[in-house]
N, C-alpha and C positions, 0 to 999 in steps of 0.2 A: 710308820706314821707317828709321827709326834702329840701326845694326848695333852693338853693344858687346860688348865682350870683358872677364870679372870672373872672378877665382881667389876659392875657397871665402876665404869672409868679406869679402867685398868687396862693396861694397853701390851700387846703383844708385836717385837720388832722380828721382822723380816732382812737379814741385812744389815745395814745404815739408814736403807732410806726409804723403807716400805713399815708401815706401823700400822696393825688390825688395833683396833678401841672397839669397847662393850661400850655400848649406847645406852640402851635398854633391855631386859628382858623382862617377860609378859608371858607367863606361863610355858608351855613349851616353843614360845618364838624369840628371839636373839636380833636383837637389830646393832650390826658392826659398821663401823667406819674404818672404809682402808684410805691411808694416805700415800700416795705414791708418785714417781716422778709421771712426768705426760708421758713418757716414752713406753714407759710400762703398761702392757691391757689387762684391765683388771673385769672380766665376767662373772656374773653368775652359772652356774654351771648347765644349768638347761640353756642359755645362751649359748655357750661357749660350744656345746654338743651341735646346737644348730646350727651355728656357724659352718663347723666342722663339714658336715653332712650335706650342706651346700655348698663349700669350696669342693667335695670331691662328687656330686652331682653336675657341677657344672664340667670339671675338670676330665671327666668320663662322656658327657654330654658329645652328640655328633656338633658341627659348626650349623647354624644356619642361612648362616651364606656358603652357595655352593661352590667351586673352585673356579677361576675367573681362567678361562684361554683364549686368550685373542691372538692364538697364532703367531704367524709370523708377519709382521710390521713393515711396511715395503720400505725403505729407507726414500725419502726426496731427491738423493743424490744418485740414486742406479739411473742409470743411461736403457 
């Protein structure tokens, strides 16, 4: 892990084209701005955790639709 040290407005590059910026800080709170392409998801980390744990909740998940057999289908053309 990379340790940096940045005063309010001082910006830290990720890349070309991802830039963390100090905002504010207020005692022990940090408020940052990431700038980043749209293509990039940018979470907070308890997000990102939850996210996680509901793609593989569902992903594990039985269907609740149950499996469809409609047998065999008489064709209109049998004689």
């Amino acid at each position: 892990m990379l340790i940096l040290s940045r005063k309010v407005n001082e910006k830290i590059m990720i890349g070309e084209d991802i830039s963390i910026s100090i905002i504010e800080i207020q005692g022990d709170h940090i408020r940052i701005g990431v700038d980043a392409p749209k293509t990039v998801k940018v979470f907070r980390q308890e997000v990102f955790d939850s996210i996680k744990a509901e793609n593989k909740a569902a992903a594990e998940s039985t269907s609740i639709f149950p499996e469809l057999n409609f047998g065999t289908v008489p064709s209109i053309f049998e004689a």
